[in-house]
N, C-alpha and C positions, 0 to 999 in steps of 0.2 A: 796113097789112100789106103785106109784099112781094107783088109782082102773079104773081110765080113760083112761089109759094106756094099749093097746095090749100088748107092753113090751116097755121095757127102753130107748133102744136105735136104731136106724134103721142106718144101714151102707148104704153109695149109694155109689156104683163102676159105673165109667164110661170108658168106654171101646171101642177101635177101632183097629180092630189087632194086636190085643193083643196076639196072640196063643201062642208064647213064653214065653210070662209072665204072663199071668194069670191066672195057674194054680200055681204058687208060692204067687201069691197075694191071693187067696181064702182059698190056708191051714193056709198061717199068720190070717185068720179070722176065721174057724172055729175051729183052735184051741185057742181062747181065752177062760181063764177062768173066769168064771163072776157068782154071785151070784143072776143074775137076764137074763132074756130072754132078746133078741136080735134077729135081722134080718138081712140081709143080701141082698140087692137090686141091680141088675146086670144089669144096660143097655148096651147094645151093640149096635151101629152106625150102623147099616147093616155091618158088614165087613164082606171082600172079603177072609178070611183067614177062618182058622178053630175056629176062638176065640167061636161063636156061637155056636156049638157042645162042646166044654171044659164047659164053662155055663149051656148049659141043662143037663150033664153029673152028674155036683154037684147037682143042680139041684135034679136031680133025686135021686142021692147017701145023701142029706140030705134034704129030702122034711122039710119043714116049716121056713125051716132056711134059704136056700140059694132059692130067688127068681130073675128069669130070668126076662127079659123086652128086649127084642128083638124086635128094630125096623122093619120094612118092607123097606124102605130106607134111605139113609143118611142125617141125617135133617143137619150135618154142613154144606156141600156143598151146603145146598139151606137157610144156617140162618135159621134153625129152631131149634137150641140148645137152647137156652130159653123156646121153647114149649116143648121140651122133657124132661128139666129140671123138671119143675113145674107139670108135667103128673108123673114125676119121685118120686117130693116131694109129691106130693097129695096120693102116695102109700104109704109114709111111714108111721109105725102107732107109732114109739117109741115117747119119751119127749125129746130126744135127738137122735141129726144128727151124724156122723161120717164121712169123707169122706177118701177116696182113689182113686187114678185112678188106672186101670188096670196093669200097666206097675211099677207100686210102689207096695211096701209090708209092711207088718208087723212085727218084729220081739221079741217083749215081749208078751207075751201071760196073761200078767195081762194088757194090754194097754188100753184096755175100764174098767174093774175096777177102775183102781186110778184114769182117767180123769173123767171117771162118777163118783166116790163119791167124788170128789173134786166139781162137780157142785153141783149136791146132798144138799153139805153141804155149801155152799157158792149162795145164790138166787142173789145174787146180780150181780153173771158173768156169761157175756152170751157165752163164749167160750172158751176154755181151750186147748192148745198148748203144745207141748214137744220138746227136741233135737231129731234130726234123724242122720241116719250113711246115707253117700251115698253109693251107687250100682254099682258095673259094668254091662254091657248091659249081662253079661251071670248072674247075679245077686252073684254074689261072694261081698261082703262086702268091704269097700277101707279100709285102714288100716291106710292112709297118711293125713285122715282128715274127721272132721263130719261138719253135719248142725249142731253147737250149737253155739247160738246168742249170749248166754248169760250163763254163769258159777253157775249162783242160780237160786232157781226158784223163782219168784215176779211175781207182776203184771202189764204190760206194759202199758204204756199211750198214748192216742190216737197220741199225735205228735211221738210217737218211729215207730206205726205201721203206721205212714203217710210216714215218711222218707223211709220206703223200706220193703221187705219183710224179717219178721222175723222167719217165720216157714217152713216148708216144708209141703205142703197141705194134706200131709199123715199121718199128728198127729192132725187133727183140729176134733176137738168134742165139738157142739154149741148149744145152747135151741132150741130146733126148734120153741117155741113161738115167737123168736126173730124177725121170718125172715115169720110169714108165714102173717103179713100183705105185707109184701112185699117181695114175694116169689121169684120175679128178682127184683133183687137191682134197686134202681130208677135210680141211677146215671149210670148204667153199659153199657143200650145203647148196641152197635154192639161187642162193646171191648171184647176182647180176656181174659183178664186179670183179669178173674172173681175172680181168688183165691185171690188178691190183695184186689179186692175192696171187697171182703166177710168179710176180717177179719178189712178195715175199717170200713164197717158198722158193725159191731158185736159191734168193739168198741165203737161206738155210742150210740147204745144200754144198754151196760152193762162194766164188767171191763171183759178184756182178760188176762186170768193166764197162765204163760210159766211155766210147769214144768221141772228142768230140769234133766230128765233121756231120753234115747235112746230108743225108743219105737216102729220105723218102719227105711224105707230104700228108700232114693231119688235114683231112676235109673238116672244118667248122659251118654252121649256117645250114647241115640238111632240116628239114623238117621230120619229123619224126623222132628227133632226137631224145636221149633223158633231160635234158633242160627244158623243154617241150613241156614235158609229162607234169612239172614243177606244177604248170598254170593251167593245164588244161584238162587232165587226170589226175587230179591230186591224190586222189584215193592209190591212185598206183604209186605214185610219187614216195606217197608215206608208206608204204607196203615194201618198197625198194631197200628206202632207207633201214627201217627196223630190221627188216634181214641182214642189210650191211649192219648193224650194228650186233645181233647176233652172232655174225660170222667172225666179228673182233673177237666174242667172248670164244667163239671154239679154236680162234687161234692161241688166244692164250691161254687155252687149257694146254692146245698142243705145244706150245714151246714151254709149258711148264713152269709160265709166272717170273719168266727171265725178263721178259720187256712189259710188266703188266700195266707201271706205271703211266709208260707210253703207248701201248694199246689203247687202253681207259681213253685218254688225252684223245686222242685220233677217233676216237668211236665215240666222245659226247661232243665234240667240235661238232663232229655229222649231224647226230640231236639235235645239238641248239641249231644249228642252219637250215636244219625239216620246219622247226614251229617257227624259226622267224618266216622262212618264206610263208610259211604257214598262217601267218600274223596269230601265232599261238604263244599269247605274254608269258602265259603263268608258267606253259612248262620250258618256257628259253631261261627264264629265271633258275631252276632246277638243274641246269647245264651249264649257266653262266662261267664256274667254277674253273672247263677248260680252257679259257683263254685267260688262267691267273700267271702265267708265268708269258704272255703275249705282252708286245714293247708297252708301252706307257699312252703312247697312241693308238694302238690297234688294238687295247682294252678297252679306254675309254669307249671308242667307235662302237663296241658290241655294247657295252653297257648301254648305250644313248639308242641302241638297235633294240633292245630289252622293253624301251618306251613305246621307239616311234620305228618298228618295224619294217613297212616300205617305204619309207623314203629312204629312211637306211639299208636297205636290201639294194637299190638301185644303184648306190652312193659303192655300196661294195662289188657290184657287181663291175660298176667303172673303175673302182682302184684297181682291181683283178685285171680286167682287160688290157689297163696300161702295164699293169707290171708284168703280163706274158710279151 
């Protein structure tokens, strides 16, 4: 291990009522096995639940390994998750980041071994991905289907990880040199969509390696989620979106109009899928444009969505499910 190095890797958990599930997310961490030290970084939101006590509990039961960061109050509800972020990052002391949220886990217990000596041994990537299982909300494993993008493991190019997300943020382990010139991504702004735009700039950076074995577990089905907000907040919903679609444009100011055509594509798909769920005709019409180069059938489907919006919103939201 580098001599500059506290230890290897620094894990950052972020966490917000989590009580439920974050004590399944901390033993997928402290049981990893690994031939070299690691940490373990717990911020907690202020929340309102007992997640705070489950934290200082580990905590206490593995001092040096599992460190708490309990806010005083909620910096999301006042925008300050980027200040807590970088207050976050400036703790950690490993060469390499880990992430998970609270509410996700871990399930192989060599999963920072082989992503860390795959960086290790590869200087040239700056971030290293795997397949995950998804979760039920009581964390029971699904059995009907995984996050796996991709059948080998390779190394993905920056237009694969423009067009959508290819990991699940619970297997991302990245240089932390990458990021700590720009410890908030330039382009990220207000967006929500931090884990999107983390693993573009990483690719900008460096090459992104997907490997592919099952290494942790996407929780689907909490309430509270952004698919939630679609039906319930819309006002939020649409306030989400616009920003993510902002945030394309300050990307491709910063990569300098190399991927612009595929920015564009990627950020009016999001559009036209605000005002369908929206049942908003006139401005899906205005967006229709990015699914001109979509197969022959999954153009038609949106045009016919352009009409008859939820019934078609439901129709896609079942093809979607099957094909995860």
């Amino acid at each position: 291990m580098d001599q500059e190095y506290e230890c290897l890797v620094s894990v950052l958990v972020t966490t917000y009522n989590h009580e439920k599930y974050i004590a399944q997310c901390l033993d997928g961490m402290v049981s990893q096995k690994t031939d070299f030290p690691f940490e373990i970084i717990v911020r907690d939101d202020c929340s309102t639940d007992g997640t705070g006590d489950i934290i200082r509990a580990y905590a206490q039961k593995y001092p040096g390994l599992v460190i708490p960061f309990i806010l005083e109050f909620n910096h999301f509800s006042r925008g300050l998750t980027n200040d807590s972020f970088a207050k976050m990052f400036a703790m950690a002391r490993g060469k390499y980041i880990a992430i998970c949220e609270g509410d996700d886990f871990w399930t192989d217990p060599e999963k920072l071994q082989i992503q860390t000596d795959w960086l290790e041994s590869h200087p040239d990537c700056s971030m290293c991905v795997t397949a995950s299982h998804y979760a039920n909300p009581d964390g029971t494993l699904r059995t009907d289907k995984v996050f796996r993008t991709y059948t080998a493991s390779r190394d993905l190019t920056v237009e694969e990880i423009l067009e959508g997300w290819k990991a699940a943020t619970n297997t991302v382990v990245y240089r932390k040199a990458c990021l700590e010139e720009d410890v908030i991504i330039p382009f990220l702004g207000t967006c929500v969509n931090e884990d999107y735009a983390r693993m573009v700039y990483m690719a900008l950076k460096g090459k992104v390696h997907y490997i592919d074995r099952l290494t942790g577990a996407y929780r689907i089905g909490n309430s509270g989620s952004f698919s939630d907000d679609t039906h319930k907040r819309p006002e939020v919903y649409r306030a989400r979106v616009v920003e993510f679609a902002n945030m394309m444009d300050r990307m491709d100011a910063y990569t300098e109009g190399k991927y612009t055509e595929l920015i564009r594509k990627v950020r009016d798909r999001q559009l036209f899928d605000m005002y369908a769920n929206l049942g908003d005709r006139e401005n899906m019409k205005k967006y229709l444009h990015a699914y001109d180069d979509a197969s022959p059938v999954w153009r038609t489907l949106e045009k016919i969505r352009t009409v008859i919006p939820g019934p078609m919103n439901r129709v896609k939201d079942m093809i979607r499910g099957i094909r995860k």
